[in-house]
KOLDRENGU-693824 format. One record per residue (C-alpha): chain; x, z, y. Coordinates in Angstrom, 1 decimal. Layout:
<markes>
kette:A&x:X&z:Z&y:Y
...
</markes>
This chain:
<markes>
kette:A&x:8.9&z:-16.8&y:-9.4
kette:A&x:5.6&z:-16.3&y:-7.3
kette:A&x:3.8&z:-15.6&y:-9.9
kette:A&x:5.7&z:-13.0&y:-11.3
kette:A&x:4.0&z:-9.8&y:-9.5
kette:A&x:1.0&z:-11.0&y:-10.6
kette:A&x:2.5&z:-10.9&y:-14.5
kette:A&x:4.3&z:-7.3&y:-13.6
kette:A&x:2.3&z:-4.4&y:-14.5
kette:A&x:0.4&z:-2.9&y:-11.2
kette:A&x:2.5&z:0.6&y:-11.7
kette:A&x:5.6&z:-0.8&y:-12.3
kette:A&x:5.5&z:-2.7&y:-9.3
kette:A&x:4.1&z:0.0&y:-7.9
kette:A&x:7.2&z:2.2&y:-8.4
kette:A&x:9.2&z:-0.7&y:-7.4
kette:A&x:7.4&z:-0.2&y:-3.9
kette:A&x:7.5&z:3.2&y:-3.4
kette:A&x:11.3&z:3.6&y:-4.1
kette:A&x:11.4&z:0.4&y:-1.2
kette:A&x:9.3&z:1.8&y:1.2
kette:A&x:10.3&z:5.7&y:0.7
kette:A&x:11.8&z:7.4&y:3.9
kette:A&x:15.7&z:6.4&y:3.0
kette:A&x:14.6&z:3.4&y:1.2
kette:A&x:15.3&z:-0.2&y:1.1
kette:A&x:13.0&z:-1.4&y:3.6
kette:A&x:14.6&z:1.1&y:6.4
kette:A&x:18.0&z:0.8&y:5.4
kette:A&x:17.4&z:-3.1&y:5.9
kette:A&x:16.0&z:-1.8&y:9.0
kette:A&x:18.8&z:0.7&y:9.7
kette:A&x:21.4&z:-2.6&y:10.2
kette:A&x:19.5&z:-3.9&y:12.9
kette:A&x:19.7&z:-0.2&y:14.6
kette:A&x:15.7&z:0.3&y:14.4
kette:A&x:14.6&z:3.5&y:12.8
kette:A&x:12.3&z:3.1&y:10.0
kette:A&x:9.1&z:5.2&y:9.8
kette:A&x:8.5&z:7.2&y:6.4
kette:A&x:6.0&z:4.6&y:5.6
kette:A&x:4.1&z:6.2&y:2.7
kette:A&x:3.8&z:9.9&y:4.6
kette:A&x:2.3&z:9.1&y:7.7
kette:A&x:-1.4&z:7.8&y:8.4
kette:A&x:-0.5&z:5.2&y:10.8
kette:A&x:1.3&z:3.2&y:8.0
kette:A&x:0.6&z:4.5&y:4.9
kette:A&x:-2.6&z:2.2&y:4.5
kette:A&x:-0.8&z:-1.0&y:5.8
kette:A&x:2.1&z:-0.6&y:3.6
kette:A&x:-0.3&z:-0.5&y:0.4
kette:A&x:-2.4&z:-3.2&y:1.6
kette:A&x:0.9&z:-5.8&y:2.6
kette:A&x:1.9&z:-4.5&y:-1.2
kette:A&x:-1.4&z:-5.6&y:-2.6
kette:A&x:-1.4&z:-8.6&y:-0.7
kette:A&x:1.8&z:-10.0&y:-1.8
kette:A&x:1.6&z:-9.2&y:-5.3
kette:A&x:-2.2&z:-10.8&y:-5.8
kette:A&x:-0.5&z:-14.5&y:-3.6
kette:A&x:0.5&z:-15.6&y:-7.1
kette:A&x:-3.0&z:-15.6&y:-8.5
kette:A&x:-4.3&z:-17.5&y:-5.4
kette:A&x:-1.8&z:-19.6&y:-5.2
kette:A&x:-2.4&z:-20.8&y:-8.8
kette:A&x:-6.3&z:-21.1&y:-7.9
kette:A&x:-5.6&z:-23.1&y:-4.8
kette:A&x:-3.0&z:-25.3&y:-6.4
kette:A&x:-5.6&z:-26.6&y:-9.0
kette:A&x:-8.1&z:-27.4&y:-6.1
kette:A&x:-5.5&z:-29.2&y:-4.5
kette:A&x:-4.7&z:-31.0&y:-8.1
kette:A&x:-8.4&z:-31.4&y:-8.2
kette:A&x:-9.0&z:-33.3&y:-5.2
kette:A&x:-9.2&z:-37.0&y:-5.8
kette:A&x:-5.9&z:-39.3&y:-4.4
kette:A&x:-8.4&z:-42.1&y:-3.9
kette:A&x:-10.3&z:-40.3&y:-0.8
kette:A&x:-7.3&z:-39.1&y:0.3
kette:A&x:-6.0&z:-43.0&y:0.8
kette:A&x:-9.6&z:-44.2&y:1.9
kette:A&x:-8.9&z:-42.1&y:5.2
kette:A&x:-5.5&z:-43.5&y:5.9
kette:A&x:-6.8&z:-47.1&y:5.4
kette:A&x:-9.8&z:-45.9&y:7.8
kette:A&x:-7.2&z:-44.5&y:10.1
kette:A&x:-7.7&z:-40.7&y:9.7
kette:A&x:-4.9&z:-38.9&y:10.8
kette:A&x:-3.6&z:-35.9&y:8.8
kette:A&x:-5.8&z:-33.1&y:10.4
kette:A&x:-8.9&z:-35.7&y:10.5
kette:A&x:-8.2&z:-36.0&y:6.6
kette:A&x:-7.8&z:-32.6&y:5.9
kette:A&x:-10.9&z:-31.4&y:7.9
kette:A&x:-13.0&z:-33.9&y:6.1
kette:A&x:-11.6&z:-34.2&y:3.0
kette:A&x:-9.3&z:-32.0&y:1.9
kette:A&x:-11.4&z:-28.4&y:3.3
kette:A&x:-14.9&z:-29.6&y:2.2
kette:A&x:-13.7&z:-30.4&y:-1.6
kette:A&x:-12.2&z:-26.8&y:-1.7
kette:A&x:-15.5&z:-25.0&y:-0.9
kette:A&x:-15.4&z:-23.8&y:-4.7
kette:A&x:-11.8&z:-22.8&y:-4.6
kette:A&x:-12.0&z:-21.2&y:-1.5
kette:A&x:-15.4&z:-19.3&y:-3.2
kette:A&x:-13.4&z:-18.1&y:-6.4
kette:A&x:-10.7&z:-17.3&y:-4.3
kette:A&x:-12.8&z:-14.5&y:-2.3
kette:A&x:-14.9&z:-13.3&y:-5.0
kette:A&x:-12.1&z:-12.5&y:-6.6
kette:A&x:-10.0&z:-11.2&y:-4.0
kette:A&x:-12.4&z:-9.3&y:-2.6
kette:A&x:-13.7&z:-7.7&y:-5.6
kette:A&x:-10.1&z:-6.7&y:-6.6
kette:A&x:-9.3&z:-5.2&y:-3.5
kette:A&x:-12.8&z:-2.8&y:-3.5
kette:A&x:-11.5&z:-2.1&y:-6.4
kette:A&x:-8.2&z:-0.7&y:-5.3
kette:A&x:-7.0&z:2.3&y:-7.0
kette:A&x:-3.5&z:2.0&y:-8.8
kette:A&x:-1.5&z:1.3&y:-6.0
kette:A&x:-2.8&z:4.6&y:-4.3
kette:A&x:-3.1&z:6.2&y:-7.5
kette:A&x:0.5&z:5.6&y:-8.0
kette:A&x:2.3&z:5.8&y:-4.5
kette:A&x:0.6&z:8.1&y:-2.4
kette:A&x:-2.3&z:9.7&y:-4.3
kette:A&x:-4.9&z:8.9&y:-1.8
kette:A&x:-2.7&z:10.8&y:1.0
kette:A&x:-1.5&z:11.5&y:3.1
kette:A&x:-4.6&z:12.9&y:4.9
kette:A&x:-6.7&z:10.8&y:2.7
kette:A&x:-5.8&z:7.4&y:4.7
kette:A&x:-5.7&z:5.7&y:1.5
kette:A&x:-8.1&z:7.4&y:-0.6
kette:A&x:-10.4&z:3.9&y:-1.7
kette:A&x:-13.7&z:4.1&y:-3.2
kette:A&x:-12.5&z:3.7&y:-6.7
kette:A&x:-10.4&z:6.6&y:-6.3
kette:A&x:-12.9&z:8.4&y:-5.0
kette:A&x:-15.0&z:8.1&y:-8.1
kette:A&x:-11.9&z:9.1&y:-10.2
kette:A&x:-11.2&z:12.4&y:-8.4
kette:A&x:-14.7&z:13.5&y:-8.5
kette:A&x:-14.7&z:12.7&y:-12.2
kette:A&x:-12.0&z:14.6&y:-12.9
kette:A&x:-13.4&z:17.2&y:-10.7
kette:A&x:-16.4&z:17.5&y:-13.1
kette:A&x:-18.7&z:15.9&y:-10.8
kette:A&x:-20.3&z:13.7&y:-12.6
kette:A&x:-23.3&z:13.0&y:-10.6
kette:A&x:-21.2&z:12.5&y:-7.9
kette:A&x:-19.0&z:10.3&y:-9.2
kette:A&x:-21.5&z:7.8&y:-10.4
kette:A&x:-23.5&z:7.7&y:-7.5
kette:A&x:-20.2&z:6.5&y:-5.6
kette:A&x:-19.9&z:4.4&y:-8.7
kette:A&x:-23.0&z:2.6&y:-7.8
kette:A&x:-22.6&z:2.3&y:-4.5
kette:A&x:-19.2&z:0.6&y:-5.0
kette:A&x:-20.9&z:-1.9&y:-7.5
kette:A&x:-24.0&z:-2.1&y:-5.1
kette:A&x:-21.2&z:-3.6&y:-2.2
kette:A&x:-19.3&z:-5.3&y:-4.1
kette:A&x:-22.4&z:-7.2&y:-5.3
kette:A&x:-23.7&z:-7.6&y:-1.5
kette:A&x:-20.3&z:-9.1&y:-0.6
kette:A&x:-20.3&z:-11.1&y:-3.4
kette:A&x:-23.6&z:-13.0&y:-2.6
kette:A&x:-22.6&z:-13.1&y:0.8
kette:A&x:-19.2&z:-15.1&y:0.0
kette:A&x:-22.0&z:-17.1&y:-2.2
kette:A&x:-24.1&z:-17.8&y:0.7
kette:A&x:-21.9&z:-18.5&y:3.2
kette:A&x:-19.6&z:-21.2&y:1.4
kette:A&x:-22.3&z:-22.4&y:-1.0
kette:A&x:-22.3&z:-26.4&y:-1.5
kette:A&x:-24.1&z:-28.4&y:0.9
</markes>
């Protein structure tokens, strides 16, 4: 069941989303029984951007869950029962044990999170178009409207400095939770 937005295709969920969060939607009709006034979530800058990101958030937990689940599978029983005989409490365990054996979890984890999400273009493609106001144009849309604007140079320019980031982050994440 959590994993099942991850399986869904990113425009059909998408769609799914936009009917939820349109101005007389499902989201402010839940909204509407509690007496608050829902905003038109996808037409103004303030939320616009949240509303995609919470969207793009929630469907990508499956994949992370599945990633952290098999760290946590991963992660010898044996140390965790050292500890207790050594008198660790819970937090002492999981600080010591538990956190340090997920380094390479928590690395795949952001590399691929964070590349996906500098990627981000079907949600906005899809919902909002990169508006309203452009306060959800991305960088991969970006390069796609200049494309199809026929400027080329443009576009892959942006193109490289999206890969050029992406790369920088990536060694970062690298660097900073490397193995000791």
């Amino acid at each position: 069941m959590f994993y099942a937005p991850v399986v869904a295709s990113v425009v059909a969920v998408s769609v799914v989303w936009r009917y939820i969060l349109q101005k007389d939607g499902l989201l402010n009709s839940l909204l509407a029984v509690f007496g608050i006034a829902g905003p038109d979530w996808l037409h103004d800058t303030r939320y616009a951007l949240p509303a995609l990101m919470a969207m793009t958030i929630w469907r990508n937990m499956g994949t992370l869950m599945i990633i952290f689940l098999a760290g946590l599978q991963a992660i010898p029983e044996e140390l965790k029962e050292a500890a207790a005989i050594d008198g660790a409490g819970k937090w002492r365990t999981f600080r010591s044990i538990t956190l340090p054996l997920l380094k390479p979890t928590l690395l795949l984890g952001a590399v691929l999170l964070s590349v996906a999400y500098l990627q981000f273009f079907e949600e906005s493609f899809v919902m909002t178009q990169g508006g309203p106001l452009d306060s959800t144009l991305s960088a991969a849309y970006y390069v796609y409207q200049k494309f199809g604007f026929g400027q080329y140079g443009i576009a892959s320019a942006a193109s490289w400095v999206l890969f050029i980031i992406i790369a920088l982050v990536s060694v970062l994440q690298f660097r900073i939770l490397k193995e000791d």
